[in-house]
C-alpha positions as CSV (number, residue, x, y, z in Angstrom):
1,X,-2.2,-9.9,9.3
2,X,1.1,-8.0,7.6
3,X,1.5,-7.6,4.2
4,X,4.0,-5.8,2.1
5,X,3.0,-4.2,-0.8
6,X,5.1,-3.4,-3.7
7,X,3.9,-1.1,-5.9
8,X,1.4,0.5,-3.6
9,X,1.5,4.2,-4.0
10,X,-1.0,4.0,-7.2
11,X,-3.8,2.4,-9.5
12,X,-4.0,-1.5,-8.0
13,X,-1.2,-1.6,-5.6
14,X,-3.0,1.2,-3.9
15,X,-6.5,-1.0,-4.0
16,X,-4.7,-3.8,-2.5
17,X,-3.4,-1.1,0.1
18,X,-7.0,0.5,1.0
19,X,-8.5,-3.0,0.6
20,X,-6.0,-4.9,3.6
21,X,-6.6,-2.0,5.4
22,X,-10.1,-2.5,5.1
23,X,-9.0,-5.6,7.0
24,X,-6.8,-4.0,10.0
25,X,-3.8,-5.4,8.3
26,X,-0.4,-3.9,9.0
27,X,1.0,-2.9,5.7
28,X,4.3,-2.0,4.3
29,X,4.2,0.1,1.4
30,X,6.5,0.7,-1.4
31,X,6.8,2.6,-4.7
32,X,9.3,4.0,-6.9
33,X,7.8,7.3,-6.5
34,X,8.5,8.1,-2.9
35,X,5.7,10.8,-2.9
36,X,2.9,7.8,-3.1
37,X,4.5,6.2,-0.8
38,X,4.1,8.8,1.4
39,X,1.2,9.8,0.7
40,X,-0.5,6.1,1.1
């Protein structure tokens, strides 16, 4: 599974992120804070 995640550095977007990679997913994260994106 991929996803892409928008959104994901913080509060749900970063849920969604641990969650899928809960899974094994391959996910693509992005933020407009480029910090939590970095940091996911």
């Amino acid at each position: 599974m991929t996803a892409l995640v928008t959104g994901g550095g913080r509060g749900i977007g970063y849920a969604i992120v641990e969650e899928l990679g809960g899974f094994g997913a391959k996910i693509y994260v992005c933020d407009i804070s480029r910090l939590c994106s970095i940091k996911v």
